[in-house]
Each structure stands twice: as C-alpha cells, then as structure tokens.
Z-matrix of the N, CA and C atoms (Angstrom, degrees):
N
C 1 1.458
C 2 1.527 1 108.44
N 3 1.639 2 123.03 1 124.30
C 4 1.287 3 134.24 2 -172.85
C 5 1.400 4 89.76 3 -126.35
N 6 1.695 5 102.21 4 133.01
C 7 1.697 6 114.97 5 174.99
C 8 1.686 7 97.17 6 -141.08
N 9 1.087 8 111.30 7 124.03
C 10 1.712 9 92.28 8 166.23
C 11 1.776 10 109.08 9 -122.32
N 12 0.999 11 114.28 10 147.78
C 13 1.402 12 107.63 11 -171.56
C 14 1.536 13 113.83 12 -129.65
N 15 1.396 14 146.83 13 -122.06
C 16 1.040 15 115.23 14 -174.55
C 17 1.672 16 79.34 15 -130.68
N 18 0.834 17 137.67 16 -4.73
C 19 1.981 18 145.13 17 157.47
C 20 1.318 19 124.95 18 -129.12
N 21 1.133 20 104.16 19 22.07
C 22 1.775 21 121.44 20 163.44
C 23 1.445 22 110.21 21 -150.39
N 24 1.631 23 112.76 22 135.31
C 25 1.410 24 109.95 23 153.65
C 26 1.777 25 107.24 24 -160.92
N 27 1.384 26 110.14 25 158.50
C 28 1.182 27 102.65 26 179.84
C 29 1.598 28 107.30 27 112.59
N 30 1.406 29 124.15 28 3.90
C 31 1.028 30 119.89 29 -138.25
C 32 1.850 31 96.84 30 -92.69
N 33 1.353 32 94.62 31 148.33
C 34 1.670 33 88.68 32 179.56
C 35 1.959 34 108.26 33 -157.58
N 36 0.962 35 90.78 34 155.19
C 37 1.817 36 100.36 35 -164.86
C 38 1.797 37 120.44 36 -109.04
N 39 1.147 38 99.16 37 158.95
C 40 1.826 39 90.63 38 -167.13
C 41 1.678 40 90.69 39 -142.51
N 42 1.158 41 138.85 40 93.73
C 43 1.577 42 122.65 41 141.19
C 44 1.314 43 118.49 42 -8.78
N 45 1.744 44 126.67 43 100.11
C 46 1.609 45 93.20 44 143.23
C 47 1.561 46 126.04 45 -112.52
N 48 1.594 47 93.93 46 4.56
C 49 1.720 48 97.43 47 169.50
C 50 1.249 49 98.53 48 176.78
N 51 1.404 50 97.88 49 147.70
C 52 1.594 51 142.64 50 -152.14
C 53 1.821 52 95.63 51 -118.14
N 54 0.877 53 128.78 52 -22.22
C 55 1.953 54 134.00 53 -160.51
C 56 1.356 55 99.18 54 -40.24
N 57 1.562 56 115.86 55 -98.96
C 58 1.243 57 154.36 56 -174.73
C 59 1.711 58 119.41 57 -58.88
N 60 1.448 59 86.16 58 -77.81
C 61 1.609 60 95.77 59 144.69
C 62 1.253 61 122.10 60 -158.73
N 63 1.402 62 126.71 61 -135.12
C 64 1.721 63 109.86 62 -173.95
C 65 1.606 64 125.66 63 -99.12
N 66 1.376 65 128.55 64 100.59
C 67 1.647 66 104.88 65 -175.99
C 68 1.624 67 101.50 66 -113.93
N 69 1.394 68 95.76 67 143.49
C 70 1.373 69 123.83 68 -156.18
C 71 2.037 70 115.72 69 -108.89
N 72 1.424 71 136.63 70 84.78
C 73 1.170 72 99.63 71 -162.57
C 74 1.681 73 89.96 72 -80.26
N 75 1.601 74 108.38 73 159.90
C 76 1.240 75 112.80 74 179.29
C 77 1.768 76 106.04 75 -126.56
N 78 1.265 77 113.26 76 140.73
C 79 1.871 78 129.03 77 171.95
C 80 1.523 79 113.02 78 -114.49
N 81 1.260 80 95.79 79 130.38
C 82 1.793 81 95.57 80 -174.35
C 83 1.554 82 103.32 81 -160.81
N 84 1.414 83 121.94 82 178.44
C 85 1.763 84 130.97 83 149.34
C 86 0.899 85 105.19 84 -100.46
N 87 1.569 86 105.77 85 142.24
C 88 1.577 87 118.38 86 157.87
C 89 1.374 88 92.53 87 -105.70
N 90 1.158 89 106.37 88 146.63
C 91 1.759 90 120.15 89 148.74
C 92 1.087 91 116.04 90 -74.65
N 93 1.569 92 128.68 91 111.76
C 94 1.516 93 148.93 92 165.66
C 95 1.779 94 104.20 93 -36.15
N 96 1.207 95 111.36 94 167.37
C 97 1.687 96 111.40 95 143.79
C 98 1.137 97 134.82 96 -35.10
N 99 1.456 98 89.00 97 -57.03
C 100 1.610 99 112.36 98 -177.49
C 101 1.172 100 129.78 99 -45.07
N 102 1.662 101 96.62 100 -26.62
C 103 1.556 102 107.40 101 -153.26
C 104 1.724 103 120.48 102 99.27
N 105 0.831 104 89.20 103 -3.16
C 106 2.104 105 95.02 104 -179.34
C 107 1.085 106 101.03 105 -102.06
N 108 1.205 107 99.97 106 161.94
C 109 1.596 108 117.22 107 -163.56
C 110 1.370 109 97.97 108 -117.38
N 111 1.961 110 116.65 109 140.36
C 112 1.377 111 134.84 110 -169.54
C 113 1.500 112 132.44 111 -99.31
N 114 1.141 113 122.66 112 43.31
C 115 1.759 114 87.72 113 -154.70
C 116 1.407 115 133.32 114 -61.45
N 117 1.561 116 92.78 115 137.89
C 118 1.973 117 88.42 116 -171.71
C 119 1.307 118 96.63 117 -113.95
N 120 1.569 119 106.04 118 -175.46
C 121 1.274 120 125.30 119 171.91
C 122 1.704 121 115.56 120 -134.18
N 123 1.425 122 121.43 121 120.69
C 124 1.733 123 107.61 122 172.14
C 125 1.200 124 100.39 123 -139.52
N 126 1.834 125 112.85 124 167.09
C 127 1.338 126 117.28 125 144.45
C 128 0.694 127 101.36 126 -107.46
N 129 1.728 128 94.09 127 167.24
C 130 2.041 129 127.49 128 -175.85
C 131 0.944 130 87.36 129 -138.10
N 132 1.650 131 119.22 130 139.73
C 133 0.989 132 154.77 131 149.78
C 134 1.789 133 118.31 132 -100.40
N 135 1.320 134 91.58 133 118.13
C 136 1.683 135 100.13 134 -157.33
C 137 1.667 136 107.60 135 -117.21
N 138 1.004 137 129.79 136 82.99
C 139 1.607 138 135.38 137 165.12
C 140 1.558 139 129.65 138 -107.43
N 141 1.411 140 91.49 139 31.79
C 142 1.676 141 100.01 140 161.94
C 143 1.640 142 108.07 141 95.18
N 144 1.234 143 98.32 142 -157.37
C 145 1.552 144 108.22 143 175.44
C 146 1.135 145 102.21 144 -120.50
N 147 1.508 146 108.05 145 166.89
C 148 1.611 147 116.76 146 170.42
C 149 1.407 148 103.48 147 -140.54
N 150 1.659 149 98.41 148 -165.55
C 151 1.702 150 111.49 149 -165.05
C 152 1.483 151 95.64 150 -147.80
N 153 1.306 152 111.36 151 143.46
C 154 1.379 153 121.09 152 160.68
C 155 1.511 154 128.80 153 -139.97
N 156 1.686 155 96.00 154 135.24
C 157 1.952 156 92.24 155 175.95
C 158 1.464 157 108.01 156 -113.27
N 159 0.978 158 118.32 157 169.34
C 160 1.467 159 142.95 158 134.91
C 161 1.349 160 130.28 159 -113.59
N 162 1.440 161 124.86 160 125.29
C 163 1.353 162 127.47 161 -159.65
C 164 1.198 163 102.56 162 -98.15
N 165 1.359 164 143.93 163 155.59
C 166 1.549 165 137.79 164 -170.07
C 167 1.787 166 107.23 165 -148.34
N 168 0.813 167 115.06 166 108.07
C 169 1.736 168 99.85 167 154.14
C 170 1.479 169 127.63 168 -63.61
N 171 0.943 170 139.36 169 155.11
C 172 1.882 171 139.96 170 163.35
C 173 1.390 172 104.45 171 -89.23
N 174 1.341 173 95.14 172 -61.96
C 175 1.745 174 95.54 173 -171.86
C 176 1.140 175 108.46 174 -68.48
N 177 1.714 176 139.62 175 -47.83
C 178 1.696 177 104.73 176 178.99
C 179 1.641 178 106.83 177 -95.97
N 180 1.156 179 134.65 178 -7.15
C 181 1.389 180 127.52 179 144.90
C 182 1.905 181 87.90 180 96.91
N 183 1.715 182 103.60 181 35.84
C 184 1.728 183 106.18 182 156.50
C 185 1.584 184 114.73 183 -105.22
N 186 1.555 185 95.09 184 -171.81
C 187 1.487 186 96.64 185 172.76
C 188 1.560 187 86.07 186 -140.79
N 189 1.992 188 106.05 187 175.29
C 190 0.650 189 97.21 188 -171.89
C 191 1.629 190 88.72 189 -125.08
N 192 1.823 191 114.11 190 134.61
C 193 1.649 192 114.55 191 -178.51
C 194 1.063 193 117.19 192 -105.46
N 195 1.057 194 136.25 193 178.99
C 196 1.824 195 131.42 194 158.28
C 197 1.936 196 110.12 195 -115.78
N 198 1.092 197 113.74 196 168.38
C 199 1.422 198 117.02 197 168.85
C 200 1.620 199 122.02 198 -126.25
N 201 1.189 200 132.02 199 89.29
C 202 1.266 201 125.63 200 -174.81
C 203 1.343 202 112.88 201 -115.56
N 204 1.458 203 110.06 202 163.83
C 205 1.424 204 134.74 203 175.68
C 206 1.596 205 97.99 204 -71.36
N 207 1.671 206 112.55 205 110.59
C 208 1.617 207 102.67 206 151.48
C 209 1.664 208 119.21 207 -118.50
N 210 1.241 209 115.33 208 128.32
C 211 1.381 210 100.44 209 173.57
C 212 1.496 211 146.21 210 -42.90
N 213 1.213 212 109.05 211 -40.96
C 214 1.425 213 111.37 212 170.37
C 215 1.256 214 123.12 213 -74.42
N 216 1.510 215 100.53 214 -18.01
C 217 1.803 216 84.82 215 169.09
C 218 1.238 217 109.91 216 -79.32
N 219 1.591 218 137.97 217 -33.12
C 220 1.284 219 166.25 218 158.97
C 221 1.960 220 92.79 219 -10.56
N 222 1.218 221 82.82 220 -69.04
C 223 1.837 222 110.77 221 -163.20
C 224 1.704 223 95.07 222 -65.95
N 225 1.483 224 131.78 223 8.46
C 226 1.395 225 129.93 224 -161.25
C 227 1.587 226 82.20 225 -133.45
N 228 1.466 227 109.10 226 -61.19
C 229 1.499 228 82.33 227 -169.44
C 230 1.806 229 116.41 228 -154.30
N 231 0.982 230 104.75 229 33.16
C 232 1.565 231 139.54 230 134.57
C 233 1.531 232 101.91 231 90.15
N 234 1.373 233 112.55 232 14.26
C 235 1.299 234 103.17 233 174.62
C 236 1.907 235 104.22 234 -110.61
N 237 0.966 236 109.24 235 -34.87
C 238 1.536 237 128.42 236 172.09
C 239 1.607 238 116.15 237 33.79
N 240 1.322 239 89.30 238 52.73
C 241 2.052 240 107.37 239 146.03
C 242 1.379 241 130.66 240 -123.45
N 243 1.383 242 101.98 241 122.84
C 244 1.723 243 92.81 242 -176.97
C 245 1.188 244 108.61 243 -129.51
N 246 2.029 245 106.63 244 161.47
C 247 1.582 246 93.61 245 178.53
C 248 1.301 247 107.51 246 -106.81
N 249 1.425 248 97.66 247 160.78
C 250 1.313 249 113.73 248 -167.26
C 251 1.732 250 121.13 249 -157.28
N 252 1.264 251 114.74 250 145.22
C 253 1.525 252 121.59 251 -162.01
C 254 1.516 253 86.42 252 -69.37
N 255 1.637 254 133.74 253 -175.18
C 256 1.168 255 129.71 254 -138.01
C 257 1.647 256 67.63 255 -130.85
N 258 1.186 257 104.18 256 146.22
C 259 1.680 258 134.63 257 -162.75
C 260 1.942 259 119.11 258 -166.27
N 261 1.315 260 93.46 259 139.17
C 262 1.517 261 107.07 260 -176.54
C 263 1.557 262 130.91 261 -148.54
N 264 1.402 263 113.99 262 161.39
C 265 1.478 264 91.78 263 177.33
C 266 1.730 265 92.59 264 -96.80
N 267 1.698 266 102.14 265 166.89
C 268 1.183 267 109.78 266 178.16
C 269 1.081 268 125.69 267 -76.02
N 270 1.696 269 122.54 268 -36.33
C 271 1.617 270 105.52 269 149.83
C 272 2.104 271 92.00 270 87.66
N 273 1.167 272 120.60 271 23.14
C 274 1.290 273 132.06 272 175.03
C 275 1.530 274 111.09 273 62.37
N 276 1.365 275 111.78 274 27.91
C 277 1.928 276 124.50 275 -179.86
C 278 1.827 277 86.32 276 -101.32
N 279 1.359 278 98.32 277 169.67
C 280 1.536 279 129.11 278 177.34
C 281 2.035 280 81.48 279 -64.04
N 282 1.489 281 95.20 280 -173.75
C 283 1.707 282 119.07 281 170.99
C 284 1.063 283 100.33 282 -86.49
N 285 1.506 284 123.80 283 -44.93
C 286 1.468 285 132.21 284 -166.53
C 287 1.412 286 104.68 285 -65.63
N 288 1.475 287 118.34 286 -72.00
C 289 1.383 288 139.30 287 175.01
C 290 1.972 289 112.82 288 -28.87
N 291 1.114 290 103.62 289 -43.63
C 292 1.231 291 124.53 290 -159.21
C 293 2.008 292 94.01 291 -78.11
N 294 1.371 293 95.74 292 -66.16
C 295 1.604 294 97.05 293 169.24
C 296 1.304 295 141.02 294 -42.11
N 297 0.999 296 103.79 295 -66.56
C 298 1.420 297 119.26 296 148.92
C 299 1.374 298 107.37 297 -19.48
N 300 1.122 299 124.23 298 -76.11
C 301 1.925 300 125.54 299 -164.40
C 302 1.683 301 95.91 300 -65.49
N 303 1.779 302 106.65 301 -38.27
C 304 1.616 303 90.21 302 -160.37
C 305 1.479 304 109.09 303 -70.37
N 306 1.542 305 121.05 304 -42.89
C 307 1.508 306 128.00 305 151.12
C 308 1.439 307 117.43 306 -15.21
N 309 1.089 308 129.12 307 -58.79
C 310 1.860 309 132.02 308 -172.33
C 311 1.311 310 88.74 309 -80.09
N 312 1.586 311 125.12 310 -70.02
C 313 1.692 312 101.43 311 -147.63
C 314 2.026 313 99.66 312 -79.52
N 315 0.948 314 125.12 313 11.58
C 316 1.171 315 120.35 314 171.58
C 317 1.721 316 121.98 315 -110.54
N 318 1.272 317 130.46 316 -26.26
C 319 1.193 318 144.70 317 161.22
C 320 1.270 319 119.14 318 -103.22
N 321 1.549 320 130.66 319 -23.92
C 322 1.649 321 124.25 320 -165.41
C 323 1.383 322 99.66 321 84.74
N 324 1.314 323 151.36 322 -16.66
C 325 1.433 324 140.23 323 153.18
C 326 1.238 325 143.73 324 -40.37
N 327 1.041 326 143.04 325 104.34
C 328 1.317 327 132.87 326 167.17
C 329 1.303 328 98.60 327 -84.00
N 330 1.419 329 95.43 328 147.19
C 331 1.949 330 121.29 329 -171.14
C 332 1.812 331 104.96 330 -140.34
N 333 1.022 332 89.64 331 96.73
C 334 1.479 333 111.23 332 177.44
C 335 1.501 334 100.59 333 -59.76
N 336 1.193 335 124.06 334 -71.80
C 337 1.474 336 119.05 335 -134.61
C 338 1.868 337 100.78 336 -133.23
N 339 1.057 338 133.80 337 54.82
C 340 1.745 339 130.41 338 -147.17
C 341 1.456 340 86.06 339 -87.95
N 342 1.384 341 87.66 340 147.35
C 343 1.756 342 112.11 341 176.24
C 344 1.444 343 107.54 342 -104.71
N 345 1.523 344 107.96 343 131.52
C 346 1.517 345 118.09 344 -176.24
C 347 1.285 346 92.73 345 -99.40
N 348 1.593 347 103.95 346 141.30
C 349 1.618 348 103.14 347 -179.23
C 350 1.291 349 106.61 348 -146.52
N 351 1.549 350 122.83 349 7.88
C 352 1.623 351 122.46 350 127.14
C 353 2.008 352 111.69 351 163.92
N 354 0.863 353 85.92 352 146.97
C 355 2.027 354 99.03 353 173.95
C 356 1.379 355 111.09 354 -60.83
N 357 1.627 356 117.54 355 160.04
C 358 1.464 357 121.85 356 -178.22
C 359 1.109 358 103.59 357 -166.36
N 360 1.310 359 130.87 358 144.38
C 361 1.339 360 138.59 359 161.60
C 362 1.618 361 105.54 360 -79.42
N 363 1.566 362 128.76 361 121.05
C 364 1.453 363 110.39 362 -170.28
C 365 1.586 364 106.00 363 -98.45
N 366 1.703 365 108.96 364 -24.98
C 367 1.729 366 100.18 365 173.41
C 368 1.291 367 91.88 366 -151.59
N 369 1.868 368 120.85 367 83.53
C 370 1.368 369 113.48 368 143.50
C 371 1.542 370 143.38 369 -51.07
N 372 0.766 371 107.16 370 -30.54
C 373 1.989 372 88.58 371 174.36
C 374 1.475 373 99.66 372 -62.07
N 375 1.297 374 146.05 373 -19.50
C 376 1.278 375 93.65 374 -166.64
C 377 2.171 376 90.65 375 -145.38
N 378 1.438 377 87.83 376 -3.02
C 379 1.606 378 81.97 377 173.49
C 380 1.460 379 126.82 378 -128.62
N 381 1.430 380 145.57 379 118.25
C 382 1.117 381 150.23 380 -140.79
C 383 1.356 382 102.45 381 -78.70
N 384 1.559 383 130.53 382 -26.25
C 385 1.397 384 118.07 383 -171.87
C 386 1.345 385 123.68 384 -54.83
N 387 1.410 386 128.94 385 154.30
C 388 1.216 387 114.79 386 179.99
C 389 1.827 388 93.77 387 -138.45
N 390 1.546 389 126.58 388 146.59
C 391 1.063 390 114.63 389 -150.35
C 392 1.294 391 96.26 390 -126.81
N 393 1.451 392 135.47 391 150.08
C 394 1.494 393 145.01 392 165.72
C 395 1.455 394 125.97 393 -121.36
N 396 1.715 395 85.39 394 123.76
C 397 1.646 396 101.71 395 -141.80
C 398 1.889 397 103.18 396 -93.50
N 399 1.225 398 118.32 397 136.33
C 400 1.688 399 117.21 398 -155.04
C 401 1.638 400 93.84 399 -126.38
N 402 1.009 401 111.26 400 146.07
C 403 1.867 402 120.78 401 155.95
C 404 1.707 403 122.13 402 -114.56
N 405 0.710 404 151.31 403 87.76
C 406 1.404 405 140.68 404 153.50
C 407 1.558 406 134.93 405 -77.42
N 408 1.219 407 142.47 406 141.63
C 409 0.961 408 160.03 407 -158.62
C 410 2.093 409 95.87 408 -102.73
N 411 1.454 410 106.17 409 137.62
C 412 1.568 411 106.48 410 -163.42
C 413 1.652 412 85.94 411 -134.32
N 414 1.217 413 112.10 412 159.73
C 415 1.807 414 133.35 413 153.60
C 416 1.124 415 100.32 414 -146.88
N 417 1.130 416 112.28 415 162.37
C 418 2.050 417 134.73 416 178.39
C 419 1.676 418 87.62 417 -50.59
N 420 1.395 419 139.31 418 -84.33
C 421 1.094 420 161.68 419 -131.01
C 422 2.073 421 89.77 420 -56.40
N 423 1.787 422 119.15 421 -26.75
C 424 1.279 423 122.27 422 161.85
C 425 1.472 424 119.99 423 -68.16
N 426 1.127 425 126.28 424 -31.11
C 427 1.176 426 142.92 425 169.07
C 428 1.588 427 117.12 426 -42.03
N 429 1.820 428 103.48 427 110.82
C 430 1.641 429 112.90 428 -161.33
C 431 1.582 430 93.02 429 -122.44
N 432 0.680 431 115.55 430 -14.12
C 433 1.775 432 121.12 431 -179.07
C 434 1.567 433 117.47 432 164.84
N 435 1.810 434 112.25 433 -173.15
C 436 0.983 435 128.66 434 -149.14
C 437 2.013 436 106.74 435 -81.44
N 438 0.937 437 97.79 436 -1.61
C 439 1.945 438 113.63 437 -172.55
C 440 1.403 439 102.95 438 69.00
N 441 1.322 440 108.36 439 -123.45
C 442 1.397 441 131.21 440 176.82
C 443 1.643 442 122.64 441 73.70
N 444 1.406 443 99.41 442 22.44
C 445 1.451 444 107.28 443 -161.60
C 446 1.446 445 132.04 444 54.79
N 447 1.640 446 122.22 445 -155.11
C 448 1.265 447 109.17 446 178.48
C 449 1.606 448 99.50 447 -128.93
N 450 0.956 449 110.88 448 146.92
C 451 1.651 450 124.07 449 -161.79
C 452 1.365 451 108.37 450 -80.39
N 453 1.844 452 110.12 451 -29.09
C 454 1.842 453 114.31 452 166.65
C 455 1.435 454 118.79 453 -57.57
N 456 1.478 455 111.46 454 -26.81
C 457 1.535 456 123.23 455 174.05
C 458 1.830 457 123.55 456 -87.15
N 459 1.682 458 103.71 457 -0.62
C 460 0.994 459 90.72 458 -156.59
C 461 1.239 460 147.47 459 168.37
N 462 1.972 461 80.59 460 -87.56
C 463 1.163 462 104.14 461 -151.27
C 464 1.594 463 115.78 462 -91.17
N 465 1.309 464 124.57 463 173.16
C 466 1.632 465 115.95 464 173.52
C 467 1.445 466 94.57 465 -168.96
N 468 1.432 467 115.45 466 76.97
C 469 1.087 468 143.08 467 157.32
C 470 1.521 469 129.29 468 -61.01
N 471 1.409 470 111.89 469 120.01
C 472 2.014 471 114.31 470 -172.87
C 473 1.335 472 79.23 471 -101.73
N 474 1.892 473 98.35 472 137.79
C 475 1.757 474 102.53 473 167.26
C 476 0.943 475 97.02 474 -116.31
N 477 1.419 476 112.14 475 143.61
C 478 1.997 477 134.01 476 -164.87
C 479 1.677 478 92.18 477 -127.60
N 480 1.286 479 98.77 478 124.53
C 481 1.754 480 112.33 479 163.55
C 482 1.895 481 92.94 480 -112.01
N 483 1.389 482 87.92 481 124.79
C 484 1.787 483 96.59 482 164.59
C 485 1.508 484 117.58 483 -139.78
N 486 1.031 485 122.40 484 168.25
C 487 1.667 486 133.24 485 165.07
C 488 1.650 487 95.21 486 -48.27
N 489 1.532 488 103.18 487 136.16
C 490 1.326 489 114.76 488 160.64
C 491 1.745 490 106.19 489 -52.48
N 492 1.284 491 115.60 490 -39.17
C 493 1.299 492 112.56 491 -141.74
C 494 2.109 493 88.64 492 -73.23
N 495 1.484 494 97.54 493 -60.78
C 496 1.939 495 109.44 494 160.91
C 497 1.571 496 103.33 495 -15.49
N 498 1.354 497 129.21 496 -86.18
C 499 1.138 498 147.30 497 -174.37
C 500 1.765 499 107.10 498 -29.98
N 501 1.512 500 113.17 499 -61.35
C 502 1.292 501 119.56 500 -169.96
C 503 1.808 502 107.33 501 -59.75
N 504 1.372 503 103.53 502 -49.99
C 505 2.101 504 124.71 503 170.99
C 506 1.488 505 79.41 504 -48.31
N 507 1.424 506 153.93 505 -61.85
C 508 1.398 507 134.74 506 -134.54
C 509 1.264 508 97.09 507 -92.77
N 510 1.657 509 130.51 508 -17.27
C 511 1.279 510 116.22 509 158.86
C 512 1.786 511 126.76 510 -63.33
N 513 1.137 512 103.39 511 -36.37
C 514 1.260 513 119.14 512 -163.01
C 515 1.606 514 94.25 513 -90.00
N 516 0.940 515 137.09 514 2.69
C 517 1.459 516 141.12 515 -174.28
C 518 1.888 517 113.46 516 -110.39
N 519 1.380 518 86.62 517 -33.61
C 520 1.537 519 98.93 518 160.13
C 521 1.952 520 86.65 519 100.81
N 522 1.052 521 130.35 520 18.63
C 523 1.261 522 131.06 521 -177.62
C 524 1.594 523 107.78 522 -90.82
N 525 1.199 524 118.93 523 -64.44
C 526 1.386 525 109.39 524 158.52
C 527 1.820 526 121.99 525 -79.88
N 528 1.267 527 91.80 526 126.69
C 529 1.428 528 105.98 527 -168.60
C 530 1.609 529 115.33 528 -127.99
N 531 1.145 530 128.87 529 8.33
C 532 1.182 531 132.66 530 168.81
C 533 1.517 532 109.47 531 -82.60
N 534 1.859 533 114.41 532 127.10
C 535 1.296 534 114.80 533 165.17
C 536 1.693 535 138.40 534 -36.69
N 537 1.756 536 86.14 535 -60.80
C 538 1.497 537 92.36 536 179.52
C 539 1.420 538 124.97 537 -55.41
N 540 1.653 539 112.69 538 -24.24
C 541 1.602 540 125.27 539 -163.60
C 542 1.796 541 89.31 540 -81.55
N 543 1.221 542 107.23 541 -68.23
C 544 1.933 543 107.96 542 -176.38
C 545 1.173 544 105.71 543 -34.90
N 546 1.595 545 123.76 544 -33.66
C 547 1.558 546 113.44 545 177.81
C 548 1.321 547 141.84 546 -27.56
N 549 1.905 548 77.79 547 -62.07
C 550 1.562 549 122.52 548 -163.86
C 551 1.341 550 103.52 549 -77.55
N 552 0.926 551 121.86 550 -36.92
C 553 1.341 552 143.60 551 -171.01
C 554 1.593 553 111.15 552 -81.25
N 555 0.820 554 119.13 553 -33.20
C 556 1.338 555 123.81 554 163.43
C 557 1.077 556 140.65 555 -64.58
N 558 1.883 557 100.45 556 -56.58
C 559 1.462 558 124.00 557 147.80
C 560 1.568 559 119.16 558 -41.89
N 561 1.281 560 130.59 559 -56.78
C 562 1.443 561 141.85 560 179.69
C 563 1.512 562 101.71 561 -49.94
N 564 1.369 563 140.88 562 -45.75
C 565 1.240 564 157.48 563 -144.85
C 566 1.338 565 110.95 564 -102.24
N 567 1.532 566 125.06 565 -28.89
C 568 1.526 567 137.45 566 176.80
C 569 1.469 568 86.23 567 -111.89
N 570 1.248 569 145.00 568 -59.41
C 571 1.653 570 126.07 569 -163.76
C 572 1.229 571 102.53 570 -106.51
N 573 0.722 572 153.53 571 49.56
C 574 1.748 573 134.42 572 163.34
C 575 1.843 574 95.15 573 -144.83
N 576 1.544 575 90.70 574 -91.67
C 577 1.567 576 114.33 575 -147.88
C 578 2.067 577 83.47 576 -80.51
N 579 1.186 578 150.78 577 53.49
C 580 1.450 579 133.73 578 166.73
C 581 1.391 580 110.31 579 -111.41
C-alpha cells in the first residue's frame, strides 16, 4: 500500500495479527517542519469505532455506571475492574443506533433519544478507534431489565446507580479510573447537572 499525501508518503503496511482484532506495523515519511523528510516506523491497532453514554437523572442528580473485568488493567495491577459509563463498539450501526442497544443490554435502560456531545480520539499513537461520546437523561419508568451485558460477548457486568456527587469523590480518590467515564462525568458536572 502506497499513499503519499502532502506530509506523508511512502507509506506501507505489514499484518502482524488478525486474532482479536487487527494490528498493523506501519513504515512511511513524515515531512518534518523543516521540510525534510522522516522515516518512521509504528503500530496501529485497529478495532473499529465505538460509542459512549452516561445516563443521568435531574431529579435525584445520579448516574448510572457499570463495573467490569478488563484485562489490561488486570495485567497492571491485578485486580482489573473498573467503572465505567456503558460503552461499545459499533459493530457497522450509526453512533446513535449502536448506543442505544449498548445502554439496554449493559445497564437495563432504554434510551430513547441520547445526546451526542462530542468525538475523541482516546489513545492515538497507537490505536485507531475514535469514540462518540452520548448523555442521556434515565427514570425507573426506562427501566427494561437487569443489564449486565450479554454473556455470548463475555461480559458480566455489575450496574451501579450513584450520586453524581459519589462518582466525582471516585475520581479524585483514584477509584474511577477510566478515561472515557472522567469525561462524561465531567462534562455532566460543568454542563448539565451544576
């Protein structure tokens, strides 16, 4: 594969695994500042896009999180569960489309109407996903079942409803530690619920 662009050219691709999902090492030039040309070397790790919500009440002023097993945090520091707003890959659905489903089978929510309130790259150097970040507003009366994800995928997800205010202390406590969740959580806390 040859692409040249107007600060890349040369560019060419190597399979080194297909497993999980796709990682790619890649060789190319960048064009410097200067004007000189670089050659580098990286991998990409490429598993699509995803979507993310956070569910919020107004009136009691919670959200709603999940708790799952991830490996790499596991492999960091041996307990490897974190919480985290309910997130998915898209799986070739819209952002919207995609949320929506990951919301119910991961919390028990149905989410009618989720507000996108913006895209992010969460670890470019070395991973291609790029993620779309959602808010919705929840009451009991949304409530379709028990969440917990789906067990063909996996997953075995605990869903935690807490005080916004809990949630924000669990940042600052070092308890919640997932990027995408501090996001949301942040955002909700300066624009929404302050």
């Amino acid at each position: 594969m040859q692409k040249i662009t107007e600060h890349v050219r040369h560019l060419d691709e190597q399979l080194l695994s297909d497993n999980w999902y796709i990682l790619k090492k890649y060789t190319f030039e960048l064009r410097r500042q200067d004007g000189s040309w670089q050659q580098q070397s990286r991998e990409a790790y490429d598993r699509g896009h995803g979507a993310t919500i956070l569910l919020y009440s107004r009136e009691k002023k919670t959200v709603v999180l999940t708790r799952q097993f991830r490996l790499p945090v596991y492999l960091h520091d041996k307990h490897g569960y974190l919480i985290e707003a309910a997130a998915g890959l898209l799986d070739n659905a819209s952002p919207e489309q995609r949320i929506i489903a990951e919301a119910e089978e991961e919390t028990g929510f149905k989410v009618a109407q989720p507000e996108k309130i913006f895209e992010a790259f969460m670890s470019p150097g070395s991973v291609t996903e790029k993620l779309y970040f959602f808010i919705a507003e929840y009451s009991e009366k949304d409530r379709s079942g028990q969440g917990g994800g789906l067990a063909e995928e996996g997953e075995d997800i605990e869903v935690l409803e807490w005080p916004l205010a809990k949630a924000l202390d669990a940042i600052r406590s070092g308890e919640i530690q997932d990027g995408k969740t501090i996001m949301l959580l942040q955002h909700l806390a300066l624009n929404v619920l302050n």
